[in-house]
C-alpha positions as CSV (number, residue, x, y, z in Angstrom):
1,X,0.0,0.0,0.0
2,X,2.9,2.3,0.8
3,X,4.6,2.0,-2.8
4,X,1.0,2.7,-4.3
5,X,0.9,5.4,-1.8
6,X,3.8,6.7,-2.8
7,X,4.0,5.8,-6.7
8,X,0.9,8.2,-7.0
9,X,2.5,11.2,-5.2
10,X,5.0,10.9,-7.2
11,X,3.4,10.8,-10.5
12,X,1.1,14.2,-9.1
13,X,4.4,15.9,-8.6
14,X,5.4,14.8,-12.0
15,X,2.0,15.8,-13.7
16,X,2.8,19.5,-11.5
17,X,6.4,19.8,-12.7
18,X,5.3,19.1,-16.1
19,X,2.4,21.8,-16.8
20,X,4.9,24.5,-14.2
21,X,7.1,23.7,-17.2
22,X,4.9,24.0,-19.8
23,X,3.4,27.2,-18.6
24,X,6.8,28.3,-18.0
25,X,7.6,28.0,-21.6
26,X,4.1,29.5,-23.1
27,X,5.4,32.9,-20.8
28,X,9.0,32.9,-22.4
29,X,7.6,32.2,-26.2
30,X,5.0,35.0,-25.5
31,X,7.3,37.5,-24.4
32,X,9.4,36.8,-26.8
33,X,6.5,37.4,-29.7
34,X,6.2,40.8,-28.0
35,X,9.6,41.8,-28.2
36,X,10.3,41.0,-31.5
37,X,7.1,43.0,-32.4
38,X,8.7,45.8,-30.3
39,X,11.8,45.2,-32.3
40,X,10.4,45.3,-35.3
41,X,8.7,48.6,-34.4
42,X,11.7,50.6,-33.5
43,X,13.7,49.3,-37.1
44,X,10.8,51.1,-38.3
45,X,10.7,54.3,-36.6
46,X,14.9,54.6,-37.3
47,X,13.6,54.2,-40.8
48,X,11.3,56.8,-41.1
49,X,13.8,59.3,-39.4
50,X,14.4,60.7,-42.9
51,X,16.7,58.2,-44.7
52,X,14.4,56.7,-46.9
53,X,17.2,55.1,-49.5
54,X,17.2,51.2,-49.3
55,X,20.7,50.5,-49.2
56,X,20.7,52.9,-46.0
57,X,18.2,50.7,-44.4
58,X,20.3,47.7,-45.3
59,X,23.5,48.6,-44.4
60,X,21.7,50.0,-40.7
61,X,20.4,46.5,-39.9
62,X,23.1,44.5,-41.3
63,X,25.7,47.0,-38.6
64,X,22.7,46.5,-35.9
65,X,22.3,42.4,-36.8
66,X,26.5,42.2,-36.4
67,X,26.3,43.5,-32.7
68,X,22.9,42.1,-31.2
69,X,24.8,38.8,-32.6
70,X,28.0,39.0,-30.6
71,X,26.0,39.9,-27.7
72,X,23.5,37.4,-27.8
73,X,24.4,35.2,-30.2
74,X,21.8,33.0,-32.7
75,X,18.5,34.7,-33.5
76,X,19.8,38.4,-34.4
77,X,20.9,37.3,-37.5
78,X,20.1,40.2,-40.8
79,X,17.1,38.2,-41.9
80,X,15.9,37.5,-38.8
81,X,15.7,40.9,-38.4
82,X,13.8,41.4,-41.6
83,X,11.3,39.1,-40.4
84,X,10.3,41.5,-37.1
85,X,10.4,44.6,-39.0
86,X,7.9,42.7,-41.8
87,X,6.3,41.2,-38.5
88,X,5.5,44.6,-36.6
89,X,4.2,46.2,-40.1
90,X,1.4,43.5,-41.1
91,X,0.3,43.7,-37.3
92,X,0.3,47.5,-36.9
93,X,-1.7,47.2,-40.2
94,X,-3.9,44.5,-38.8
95,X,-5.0,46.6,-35.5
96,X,-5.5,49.9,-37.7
97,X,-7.5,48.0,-39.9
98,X,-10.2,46.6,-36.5
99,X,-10.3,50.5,-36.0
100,X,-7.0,50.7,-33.5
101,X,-4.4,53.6,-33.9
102,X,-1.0,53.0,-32.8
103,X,-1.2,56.2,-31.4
104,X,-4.0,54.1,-29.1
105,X,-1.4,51.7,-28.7
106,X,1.6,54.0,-27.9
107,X,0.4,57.2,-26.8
108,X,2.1,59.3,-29.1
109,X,3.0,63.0,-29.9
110,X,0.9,64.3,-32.3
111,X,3.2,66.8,-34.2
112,X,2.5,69.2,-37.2
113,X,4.6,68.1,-40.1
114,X,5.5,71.5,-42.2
115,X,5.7,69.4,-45.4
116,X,2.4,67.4,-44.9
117,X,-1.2,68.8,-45.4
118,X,-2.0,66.0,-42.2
119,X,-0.4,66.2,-38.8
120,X,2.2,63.4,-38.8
121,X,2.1,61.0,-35.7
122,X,5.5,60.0,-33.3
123,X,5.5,57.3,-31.4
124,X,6.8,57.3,-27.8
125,X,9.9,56.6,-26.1
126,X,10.0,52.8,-27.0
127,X,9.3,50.5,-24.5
128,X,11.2,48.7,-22.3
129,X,11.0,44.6,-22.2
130,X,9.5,44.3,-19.0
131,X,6.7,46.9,-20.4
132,X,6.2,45.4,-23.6
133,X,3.7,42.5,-22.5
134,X,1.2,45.2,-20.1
135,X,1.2,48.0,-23.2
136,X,0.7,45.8,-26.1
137,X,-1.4,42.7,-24.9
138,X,-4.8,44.2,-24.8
139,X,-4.3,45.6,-28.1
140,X,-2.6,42.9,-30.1
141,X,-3.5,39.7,-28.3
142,X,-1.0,37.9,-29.4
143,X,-1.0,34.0,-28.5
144,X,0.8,32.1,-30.4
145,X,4.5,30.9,-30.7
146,X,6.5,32.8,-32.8
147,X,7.0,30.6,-35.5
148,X,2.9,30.1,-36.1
149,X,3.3,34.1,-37.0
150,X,6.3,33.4,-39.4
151,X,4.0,31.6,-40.8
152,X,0.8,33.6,-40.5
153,X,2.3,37.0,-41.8
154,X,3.0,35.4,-44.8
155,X,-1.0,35.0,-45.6
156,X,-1.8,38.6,-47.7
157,X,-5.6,38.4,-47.1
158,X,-5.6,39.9,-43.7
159,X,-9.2,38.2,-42.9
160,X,-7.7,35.1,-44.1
161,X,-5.0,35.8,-41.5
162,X,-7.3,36.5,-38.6
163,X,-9.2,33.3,-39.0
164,X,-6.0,30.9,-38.9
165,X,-4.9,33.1,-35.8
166,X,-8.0,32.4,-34.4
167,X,-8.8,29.1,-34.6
168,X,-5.0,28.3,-34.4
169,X,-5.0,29.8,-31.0
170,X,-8.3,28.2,-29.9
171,X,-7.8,24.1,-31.1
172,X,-3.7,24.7,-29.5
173,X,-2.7,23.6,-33.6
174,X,1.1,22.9,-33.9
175,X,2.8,24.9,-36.8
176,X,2.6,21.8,-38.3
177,X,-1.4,21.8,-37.8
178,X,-1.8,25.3,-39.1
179,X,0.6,24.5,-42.2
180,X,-1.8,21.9,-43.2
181,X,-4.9,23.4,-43.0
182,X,-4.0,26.5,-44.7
183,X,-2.5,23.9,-47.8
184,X,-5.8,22.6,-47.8
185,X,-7.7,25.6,-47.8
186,X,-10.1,25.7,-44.7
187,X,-10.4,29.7,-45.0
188,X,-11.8,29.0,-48.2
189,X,-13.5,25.5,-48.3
190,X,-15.6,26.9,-45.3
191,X,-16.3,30.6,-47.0
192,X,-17.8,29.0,-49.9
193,X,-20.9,28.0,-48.0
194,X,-21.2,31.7,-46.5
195,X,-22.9,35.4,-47.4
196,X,-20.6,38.3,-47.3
197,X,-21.2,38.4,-43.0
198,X,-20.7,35.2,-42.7
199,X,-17.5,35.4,-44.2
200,X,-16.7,38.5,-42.3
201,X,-17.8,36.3,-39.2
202,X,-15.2,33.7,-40.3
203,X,-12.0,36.7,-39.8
204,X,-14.0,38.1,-36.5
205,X,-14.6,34.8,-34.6
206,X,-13.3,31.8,-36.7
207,X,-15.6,28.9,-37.0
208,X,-18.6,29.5,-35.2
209,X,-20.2,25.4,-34.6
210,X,-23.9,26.2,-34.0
211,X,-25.9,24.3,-36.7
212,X,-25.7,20.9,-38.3
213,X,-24.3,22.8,-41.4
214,X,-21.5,24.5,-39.5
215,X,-19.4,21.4,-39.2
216,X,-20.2,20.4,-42.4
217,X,-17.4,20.8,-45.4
218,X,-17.3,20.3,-49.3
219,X,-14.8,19.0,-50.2
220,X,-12.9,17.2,-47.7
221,X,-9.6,16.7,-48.2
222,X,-8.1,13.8,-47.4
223,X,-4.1,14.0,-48.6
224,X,-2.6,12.8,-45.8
225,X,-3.9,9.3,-46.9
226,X,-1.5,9.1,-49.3
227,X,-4.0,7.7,-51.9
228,X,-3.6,8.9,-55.4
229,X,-7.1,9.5,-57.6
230,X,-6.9,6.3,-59.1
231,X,-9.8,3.8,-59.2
232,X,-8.0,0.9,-57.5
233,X,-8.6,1.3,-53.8
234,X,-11.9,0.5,-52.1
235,X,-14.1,1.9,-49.5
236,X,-13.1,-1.2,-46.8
237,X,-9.6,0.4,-47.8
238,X,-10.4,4.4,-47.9
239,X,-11.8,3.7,-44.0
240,X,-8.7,1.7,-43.5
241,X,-6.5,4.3,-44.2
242,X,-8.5,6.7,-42.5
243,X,-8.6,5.0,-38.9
244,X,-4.6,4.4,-39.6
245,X,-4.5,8.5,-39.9
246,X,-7.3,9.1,-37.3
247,X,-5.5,12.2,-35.8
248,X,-5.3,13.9,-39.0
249,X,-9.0,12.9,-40.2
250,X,-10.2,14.6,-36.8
251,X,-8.2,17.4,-37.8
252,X,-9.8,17.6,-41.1
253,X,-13.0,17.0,-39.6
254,X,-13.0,20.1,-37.4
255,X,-14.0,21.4,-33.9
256,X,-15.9,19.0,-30.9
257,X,-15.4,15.8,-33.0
258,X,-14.7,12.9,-31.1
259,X,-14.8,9.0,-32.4
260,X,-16.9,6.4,-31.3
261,X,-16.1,3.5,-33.6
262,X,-16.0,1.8,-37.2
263,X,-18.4,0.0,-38.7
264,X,-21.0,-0.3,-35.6
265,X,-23.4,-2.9,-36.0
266,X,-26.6,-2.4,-34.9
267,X,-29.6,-4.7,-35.9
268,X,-33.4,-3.4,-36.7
269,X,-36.5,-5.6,-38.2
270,X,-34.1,-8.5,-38.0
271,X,-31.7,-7.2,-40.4
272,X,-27.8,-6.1,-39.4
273,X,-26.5,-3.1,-40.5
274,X,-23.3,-1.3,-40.2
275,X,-22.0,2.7,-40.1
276,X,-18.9,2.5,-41.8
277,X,-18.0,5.5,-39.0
278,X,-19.1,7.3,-36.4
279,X,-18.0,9.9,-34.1
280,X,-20.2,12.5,-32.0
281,X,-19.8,16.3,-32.1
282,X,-19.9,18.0,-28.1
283,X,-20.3,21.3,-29.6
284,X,-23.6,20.0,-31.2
285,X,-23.8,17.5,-28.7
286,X,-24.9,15.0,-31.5
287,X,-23.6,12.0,-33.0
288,X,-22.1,11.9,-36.5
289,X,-22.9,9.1,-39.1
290,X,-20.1,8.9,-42.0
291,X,-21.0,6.1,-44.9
292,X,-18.1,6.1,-47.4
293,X,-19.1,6.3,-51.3
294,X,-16.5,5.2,-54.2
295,X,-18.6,6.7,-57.1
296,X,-21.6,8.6,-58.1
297,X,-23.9,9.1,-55.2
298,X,-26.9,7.2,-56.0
299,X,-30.5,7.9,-54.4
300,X,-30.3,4.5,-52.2
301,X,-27.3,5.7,-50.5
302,X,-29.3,8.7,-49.4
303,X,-32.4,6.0,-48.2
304,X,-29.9,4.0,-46.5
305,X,-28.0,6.8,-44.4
306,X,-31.7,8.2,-43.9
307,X,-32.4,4.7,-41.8
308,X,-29.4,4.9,-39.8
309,X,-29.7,8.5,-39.1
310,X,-33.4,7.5,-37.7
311,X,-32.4,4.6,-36.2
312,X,-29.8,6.2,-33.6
313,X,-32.3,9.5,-33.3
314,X,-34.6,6.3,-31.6
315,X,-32.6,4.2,-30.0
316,X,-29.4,6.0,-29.3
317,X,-29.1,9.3,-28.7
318,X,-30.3,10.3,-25.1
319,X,-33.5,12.6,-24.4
320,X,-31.1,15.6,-24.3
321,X,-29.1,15.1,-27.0
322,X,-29.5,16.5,-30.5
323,X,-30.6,14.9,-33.6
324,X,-28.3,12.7,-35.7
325,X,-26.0,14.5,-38.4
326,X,-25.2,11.9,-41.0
327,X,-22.6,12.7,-44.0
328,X,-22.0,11.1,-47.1
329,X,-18.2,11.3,-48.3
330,X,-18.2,10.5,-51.9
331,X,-16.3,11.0,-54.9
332,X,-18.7,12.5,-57.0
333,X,-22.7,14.0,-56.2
334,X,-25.2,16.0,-58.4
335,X,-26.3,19.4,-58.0
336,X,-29.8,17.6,-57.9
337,X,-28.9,14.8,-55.5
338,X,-27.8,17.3,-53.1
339,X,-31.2,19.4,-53.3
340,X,-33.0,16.3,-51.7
341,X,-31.2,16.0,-48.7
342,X,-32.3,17.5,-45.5
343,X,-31.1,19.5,-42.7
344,X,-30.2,16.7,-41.1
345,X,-28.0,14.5,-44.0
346,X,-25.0,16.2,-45.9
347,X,-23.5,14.6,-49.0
348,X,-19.9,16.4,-49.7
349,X,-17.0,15.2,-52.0
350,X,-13.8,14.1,-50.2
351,X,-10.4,14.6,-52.8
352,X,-7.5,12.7,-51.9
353,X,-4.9,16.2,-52.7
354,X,-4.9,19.6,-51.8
355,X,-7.1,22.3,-53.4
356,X,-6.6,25.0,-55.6
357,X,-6.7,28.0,-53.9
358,X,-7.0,30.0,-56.7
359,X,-10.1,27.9,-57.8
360,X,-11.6,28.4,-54.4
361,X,-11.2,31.5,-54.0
362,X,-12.9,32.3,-57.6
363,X,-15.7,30.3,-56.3
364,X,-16.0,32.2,-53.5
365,X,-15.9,35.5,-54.9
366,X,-19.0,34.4,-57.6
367,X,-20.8,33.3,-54.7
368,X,-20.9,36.8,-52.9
369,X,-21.8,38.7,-56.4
């Protein structure tokens, strides 16, 4: 009893020096965000103390890059550098563009400019490390590691931006997470089924999972399976290869997903029948039926996920739960077929490589003429 007793204190002090760590780590990569926006901020203001010719601005940094390095060694390098000047400029832009000033953000000196028609703005005295975090945090918000935003300021769209800030920040995605749902287009796959708001919605809140619909996509993409679009696999092997990739397929998949099991059997009249997948949603607090469709989806394929969909709305789900969702993934629906479906039972095409973005985005911008 003893060793139990003392096995399990020892694994709570593990599990407590663990998250101390981790939390420890989240404060240093956050501060560290900050300071290299701060950074960034005062290569600017040198800037735009006059000298406007590039090789000036070069040869500045490249001098400043030389001597942060022998002080401090890696990370200081010239394009580094670059990278936190380009940093603080797309998210200066991005908090004037929400209707911030950074003379909200910095309480500047307003001064008349005798050249300039407008008063020209001055930021402050720049801040000092330990302030940077308290001044900037309400404004900016910044939340993830510093290598998500190498990757984020790269995105032009600044709505597009937002959203993978967002919802990179609220499902904890690695910078391997975020690169691979912006190569498969979420921004766009899920702005195709929206009006103007509620693609403005998308860059304001991210993915907002309130209806059936909302967790819905088309397509899916499904290239981490590693299936080319040939004819030769199956379905028994499409589900295969997607419970051997489970974490990515719940990635794809989206918010509150959870999985309950592969091809459940369940019998009714005397017959057996069996749900290639299913998984349940706790944001909808509903389950999720998935059939998998090589082909054309044909009428019976709707009838046939209509009877499972009732079934578990019967003698599944609980009094307090929400109806079933049940989603066809095929490779291939008609405008009409999809017309007869109900709120209740989504058909969608799955591909097996990434998207076109320009494509999509084409698509979207004919859908909000």
């Amino acid at each position: 009893m003893d060793a139990i007793i003392k096995t399990d204190l020892a694994e709570r002090i593990e599990q407590l020096i663990t998250e101390a760590r981790k939390r420890t780590v989240a404060t240093v990569n956050t501060a560290m965000v900050y300071t290299y926006y701060e950074i960034g901020r005062m290569i600017v203001e040198d800037e735009q103390k006059g000298e406007q010719r590039a090789e000036y601005g070069t040869t500045m940094l490249k001098n400043v890059a030389a001597r942060l390095t022998l002080k401090f060694g890696k990370g200081f390098s010239l394009t580094n550098l670059k990278q936190m000047r380009s940093f603080y400029l797309v998210y200066a832009q991005q908090s004037l563009e929400k209707g911030q000033t950074l003379s909200d953000q910095f309480n500047p000196i307003v001064t008349e400019d005798t050249n300039s028609e407008k008063p020209s703005r001055k930021l402050s005295t720049p801040l000092t490390i330990s302030q940077i975090p308290q001044t900037l945090s309400e404004e900016l918000h910044f939340t993830l590691s510093w290598s998500h935003y190498l990757k984020l300021m790269r995105i032009e769209n600044p709505e597009e931006r937002r959203f993978y800030e967002l919802e990179a920040t609220e499902n904890n995605w690695s910078l391997r997470e975020l690169q691979r749902q912006f190569d498969s287009s979420l921004y766009e796959r899920l702005a195709l089924s929206k009006d103007k708001e509620g693609v403005k919605q998308l860059a304001q809140k991210g993915q907002i999972i309130e209806r059936p619909e909302d967790v819905v996509k088309d397509p899916y993409v499904l290239e981490f399976l590693g299936l080319k679009e040939l004819p030769q696999y199956s379905e028994s092997e499409l589900e295969q290869r997607l419970i051997d990739h489970l974490q990515s397929f719940l990635l794809e998949l989206g918010k509150g997903f959870t999985f309950v099991g592969r091809q459940v059997r369940f019998t009714f009249d005397e017959q057996h029948f069996r749900v290639d997948l299913v998984f349940y949603n706790r944001l909808l607090r509903a389950f999720v039926l998935i059939d998998l469709k090589r082909g054309t989806l044909k009428h019976q394929d709707l009838g046939q996920m209509q009877m499972y969909v009732n079934y578990y709305d019967r003698y599944v789900k609980t009094e307090d739960e929400n109806p079933t969702i049940g989603i066809l993934l095929c490779t291939d629906k008609s405008d009409a077929m999809v017309e007869i479906t109900n709120n209740q039972i989504f058909a969608s095409k799955y591909q097996t490589y990434l998207p076109s973005k320009e494509e999509l985005q084409r698509l979207i911008e004919e859908n909000l003429k």
